[in-house]
ZAMARGU-4260 file (C-alpha; in steps of 0.2 Angstrom, whole numbers, plus 5000, padded with zeros to 4 digits):
<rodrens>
0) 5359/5336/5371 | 5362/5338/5390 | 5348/5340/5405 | 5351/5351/5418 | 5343/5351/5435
5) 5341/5366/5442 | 5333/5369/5459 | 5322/5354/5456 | 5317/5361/5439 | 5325/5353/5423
10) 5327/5363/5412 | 5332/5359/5393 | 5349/5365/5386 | 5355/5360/5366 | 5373/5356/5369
15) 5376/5349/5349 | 5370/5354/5331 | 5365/5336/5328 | 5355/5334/5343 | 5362/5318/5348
20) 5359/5311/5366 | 5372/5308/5378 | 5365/5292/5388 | 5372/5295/5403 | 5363/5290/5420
25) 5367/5304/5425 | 5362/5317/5413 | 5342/5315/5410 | 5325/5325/5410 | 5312/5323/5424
30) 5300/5329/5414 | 5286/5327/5428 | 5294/5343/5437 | 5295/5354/5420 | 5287/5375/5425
35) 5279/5380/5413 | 5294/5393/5409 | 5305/5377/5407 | 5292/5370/5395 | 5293/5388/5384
40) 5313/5388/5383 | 5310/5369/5378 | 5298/5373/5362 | 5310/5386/5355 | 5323/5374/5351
45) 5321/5365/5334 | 5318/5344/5336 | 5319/5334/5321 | 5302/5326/5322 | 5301/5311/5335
50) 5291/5298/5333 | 5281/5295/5350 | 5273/5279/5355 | 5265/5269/5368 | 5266/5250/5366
55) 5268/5232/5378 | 5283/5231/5384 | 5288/5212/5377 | 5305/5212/5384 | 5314/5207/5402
60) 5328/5219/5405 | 5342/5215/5416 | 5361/5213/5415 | 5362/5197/5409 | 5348/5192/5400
65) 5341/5203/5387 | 5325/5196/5377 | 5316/5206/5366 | 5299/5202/5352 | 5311/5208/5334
70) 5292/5215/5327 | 5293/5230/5339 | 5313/5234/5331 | 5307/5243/5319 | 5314/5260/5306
75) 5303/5272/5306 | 5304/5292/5305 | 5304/5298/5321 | 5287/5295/5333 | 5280/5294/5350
80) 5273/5275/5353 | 5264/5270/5370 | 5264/5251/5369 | 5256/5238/5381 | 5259/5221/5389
85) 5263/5213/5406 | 5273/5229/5408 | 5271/5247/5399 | 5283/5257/5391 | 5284/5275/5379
90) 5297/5274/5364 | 5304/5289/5355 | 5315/5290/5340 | 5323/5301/5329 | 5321/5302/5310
95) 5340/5305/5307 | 5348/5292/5319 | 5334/5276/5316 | 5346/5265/5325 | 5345/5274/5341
100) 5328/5269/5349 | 5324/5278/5368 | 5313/5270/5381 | 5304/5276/5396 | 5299/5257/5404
105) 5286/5254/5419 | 5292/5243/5428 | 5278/5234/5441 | 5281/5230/5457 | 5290/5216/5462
110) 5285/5203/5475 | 5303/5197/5479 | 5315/5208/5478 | 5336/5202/5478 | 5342/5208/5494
115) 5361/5215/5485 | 5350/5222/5470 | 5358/5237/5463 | 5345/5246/5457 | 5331/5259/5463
120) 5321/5268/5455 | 5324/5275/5442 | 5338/5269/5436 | 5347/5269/5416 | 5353/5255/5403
125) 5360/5255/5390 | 5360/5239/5375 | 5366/5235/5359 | 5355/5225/5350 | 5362/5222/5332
130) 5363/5237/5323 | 5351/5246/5336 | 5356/5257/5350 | 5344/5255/5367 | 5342/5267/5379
135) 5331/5262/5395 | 5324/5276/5408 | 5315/5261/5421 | 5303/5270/5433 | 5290/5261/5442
140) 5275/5259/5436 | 5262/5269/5447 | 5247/5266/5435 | 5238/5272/5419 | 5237/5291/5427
145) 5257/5294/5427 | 5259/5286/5412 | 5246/5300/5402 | 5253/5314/5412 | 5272/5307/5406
150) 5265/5307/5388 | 5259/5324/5389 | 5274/5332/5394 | 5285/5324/5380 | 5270/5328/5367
155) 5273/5346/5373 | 5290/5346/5373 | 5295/5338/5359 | 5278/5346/5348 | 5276/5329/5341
160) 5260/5319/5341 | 5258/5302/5346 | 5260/5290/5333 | 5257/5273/5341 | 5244/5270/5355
165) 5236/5253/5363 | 5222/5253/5370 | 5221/5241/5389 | 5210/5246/5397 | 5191/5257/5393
170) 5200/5273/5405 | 5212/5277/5389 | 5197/5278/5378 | 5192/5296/5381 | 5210/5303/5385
175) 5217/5298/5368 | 5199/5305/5361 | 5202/5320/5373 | 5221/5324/5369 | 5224/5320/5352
180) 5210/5312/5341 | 5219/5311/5326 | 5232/5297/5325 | 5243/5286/5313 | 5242/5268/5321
185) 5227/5260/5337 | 5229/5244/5345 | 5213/5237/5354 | 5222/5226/5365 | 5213/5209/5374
190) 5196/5211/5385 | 5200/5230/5384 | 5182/5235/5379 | 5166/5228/5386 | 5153/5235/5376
195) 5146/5236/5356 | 5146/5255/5362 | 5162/5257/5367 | 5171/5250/5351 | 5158/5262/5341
200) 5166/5277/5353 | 5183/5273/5347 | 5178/5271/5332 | 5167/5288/5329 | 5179/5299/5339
205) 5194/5293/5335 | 5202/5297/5319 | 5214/5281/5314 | 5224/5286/5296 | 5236/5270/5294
210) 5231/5254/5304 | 5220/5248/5318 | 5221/5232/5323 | 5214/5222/5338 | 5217/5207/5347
215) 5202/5208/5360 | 5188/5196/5363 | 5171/5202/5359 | 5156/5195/5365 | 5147/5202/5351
220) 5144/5211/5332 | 5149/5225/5325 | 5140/5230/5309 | 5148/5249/5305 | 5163/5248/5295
225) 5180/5252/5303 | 5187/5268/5294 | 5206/5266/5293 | 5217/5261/5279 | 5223/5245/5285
230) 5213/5234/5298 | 5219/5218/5304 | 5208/5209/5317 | 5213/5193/5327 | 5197/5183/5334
235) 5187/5193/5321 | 5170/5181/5322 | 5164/5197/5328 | 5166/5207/5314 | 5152/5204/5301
240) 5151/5206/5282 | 5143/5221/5281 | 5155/5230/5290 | 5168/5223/5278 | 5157/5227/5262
245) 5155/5243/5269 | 5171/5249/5274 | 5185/5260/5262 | 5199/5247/5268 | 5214/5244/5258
250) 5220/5232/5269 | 5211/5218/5276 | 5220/5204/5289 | 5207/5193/5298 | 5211/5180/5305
255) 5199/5165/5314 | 5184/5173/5304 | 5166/5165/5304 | 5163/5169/5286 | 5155/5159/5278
260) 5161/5151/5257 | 5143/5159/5253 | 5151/5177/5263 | 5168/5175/5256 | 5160/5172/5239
265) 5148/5188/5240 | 5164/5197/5244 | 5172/5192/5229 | 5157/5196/5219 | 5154/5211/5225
270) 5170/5218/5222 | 5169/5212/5205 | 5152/5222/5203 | 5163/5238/5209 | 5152/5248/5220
275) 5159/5241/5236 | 5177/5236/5243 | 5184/5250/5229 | 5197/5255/5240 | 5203/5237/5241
280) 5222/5232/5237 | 5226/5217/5248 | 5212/5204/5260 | 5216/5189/5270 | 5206/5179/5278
285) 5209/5164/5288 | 5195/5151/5291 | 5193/5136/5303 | 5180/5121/5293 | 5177/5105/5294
290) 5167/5102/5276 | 5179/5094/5262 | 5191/5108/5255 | 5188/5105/5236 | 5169/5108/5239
295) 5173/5121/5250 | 5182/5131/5239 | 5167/5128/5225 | 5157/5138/5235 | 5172/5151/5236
300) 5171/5153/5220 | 5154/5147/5214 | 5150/5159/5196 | 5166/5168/5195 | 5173/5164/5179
305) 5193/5163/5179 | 5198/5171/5163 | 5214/5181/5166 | 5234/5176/5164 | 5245/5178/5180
310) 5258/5189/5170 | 5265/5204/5176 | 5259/5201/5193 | 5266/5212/5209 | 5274/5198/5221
315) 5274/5212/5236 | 5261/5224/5244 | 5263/5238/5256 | 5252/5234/5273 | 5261/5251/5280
320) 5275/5263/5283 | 5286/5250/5279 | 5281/5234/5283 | 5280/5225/5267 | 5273/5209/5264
325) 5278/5198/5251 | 5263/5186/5241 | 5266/5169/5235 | 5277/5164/5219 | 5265/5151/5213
330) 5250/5153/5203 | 5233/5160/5212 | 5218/5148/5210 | 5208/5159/5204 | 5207/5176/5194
335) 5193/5188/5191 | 5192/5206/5182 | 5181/5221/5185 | 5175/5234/5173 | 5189/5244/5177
340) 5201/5234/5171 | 5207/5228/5189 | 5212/5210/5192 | 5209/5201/5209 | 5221/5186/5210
345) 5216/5172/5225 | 5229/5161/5234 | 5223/5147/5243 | 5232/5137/5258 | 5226/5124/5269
350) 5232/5114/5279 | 5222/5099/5292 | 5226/5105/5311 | 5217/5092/5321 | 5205/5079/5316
355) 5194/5085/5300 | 5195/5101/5303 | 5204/5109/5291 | 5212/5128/5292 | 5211/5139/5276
360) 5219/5155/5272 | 5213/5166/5259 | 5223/5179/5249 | 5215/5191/5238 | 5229/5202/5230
365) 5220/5218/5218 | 5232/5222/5204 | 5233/5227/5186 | 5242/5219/5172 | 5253/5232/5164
370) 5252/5234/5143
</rodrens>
């Protein structure tokens, strides 16, 4: 596929069936300066479907240091991601070439500067990261305003949604809820949000299918449950037991939780009952205490009768898309059944960190043995 500039327009043009790019400096789109008679000749040619996203741009980009965080390396169909971190960046990938990953990355502002430095903005590289092919578009970074206008014009373009967004800052809250309120995967990232309110916007207004997760600091409770499929919450002492109890989840991830062995134990009962957590397939939950383990985990467990064989149990679960995460080989500690015919297998690991005190993780796998 080759960008032409024309009179300070850029006008799209599909120069190979396979709509492969040619990552050329030279040969880009400035999407920014698209007419609207560009953006119409653009719509009528036939992308594959391009996964779109905005996430934090963990990487340091130069010519002779390359780092990158492996998590964001992932295969997915084609989407549109807008991550977050020190510095921003939009990623865009094709379902039929999941090797070649493109990136728009703002860069901020530098306070020294190399004198012999080669590069101005914007300026183009190219990696090879294993198997993966990187292609870097560097613009600075001119705040959150350029970033939504960029997004736009590739949503429009390419007539793909957004798949990934994280949420920095409480601005984005009602142009994601505004531009497209339906979307696969939210991050709340650190001190984003102030407010009980704000969250319950988000949460209201914003449709999440696959996974939200959040890593943010809240300085207080949430009661409502979250409605999306897979939750994971780090720092979750603000996320109470009703909201768990409450919630559709299948998967549950939270870590430095202030539940209680008498919470964790409702949990267990009251999915054993089988009006709440029905949904349920998968729930970890990490715990911070300082009372002795074994009578800690009585409580845990305290009137759940264990009465079920470990045979024929799945040793994987699907979180999402494709991220799979594999359960422990050993035996649980303890099984439970429901009416249904459902079994709830719970692992147990614990280890001291400093002192007594004494971190425990919980997993709760949902299965059923097979005849």
């Amino acid at each position: 596929m080759r960008y032409i500039d024309k009179g300070g327009v850029a006008v799209a043009k599909l120069m190979a069936e396979d709509q492969t790019f040619d990552p050329q400096p030279s040969i880009r789109i400035q999407f920014s300066l698209l007419s609207k008679r560009s953006k119409t000749i653009a719509k009528r040619i036939r992308w594959n479907p391009i996964d779109i996203r905005f996430n934090p741009a963990n990487m340091l980009l130069n010519q002779v240091d390359i780092r990158w965080n492996p998590i964001e390396i992932r295969r997915y169909p084609i989407y549109i991601r807008w991550l977050f971190g020190t510095e921003q960046e939009i990623r865009l990938k094709l379902s039929t070439d999941p090797g070649l990953e493109y990136i728009i990355h703002y860069r901020k502002k530098k306070k020294f500067i190399p004198i012999h430095c080669p590069w101005k903005y914007p300026y183009f590289q190219s990696y090879l990261l294993g198997p993966n092919a990187l292609h870097v578009l560097c613009l600075k970074d001119n705040g959150i305003e350029d970033m939504t206008q960029m997004m736009e014009h590739i949503c429009e373009v390419f007539r793909s949604p957004i798949c990934e967004m994280h949420i920095i800052e409480e601005s984005l809250i009602e142009w994601i809820i505004k531009f497209q309120p339906i979307i696969q995967h939210v991050c709340i990232r650190e001190n984003a949000i102030t407010s009980v309110e704000s969250l319950d916007r988000i949460l209201k207004n914003l449709k999440v299918t696959e996974r939200f997760w959040s890593n943010y600091n809240a300085c207080f409770q949430y009661k409502e449950p979250i409605p999306s499929r897979c939750i994971t919450i780090d720092n979750s002492y603000w996320l109470t037991l009703n909201s768990i109890l409450n919630g559709n989840n299948s998967i549950i991830f939270l870590y430095d939780s202030k539940l209680t062995p008498t919470d964790i134990n409702t949990i267990l009962k009251e999915w054993q009952l089988g009006f709440k957590l029905r949904n349920l397939e998968f729930m970890a939950i990490e715990v911070f205490t300082l009372l002795n383990i074994h009578r800690y985990s009585d409580e845990v467990l305290n009137n759940l009768p264990n009465i079920v064989e470990n045979n024929g149990r799945p040793m994987t679960v699907t979180i999402h898309d494709d991220d799979i995460y594999t359960l422990p080989q050993g035996p649980p500690v303890h099984n439970i059944t429901r009416s249904d015919g459902m079994i709830l297998s719970i692992f147990r690991h614990d280890d001291v960190i400093e002192g007594d005190k004494i971190r425990i993780f919980w997993e709760l796998q949902v299965w059923r043995q097979q005849t």
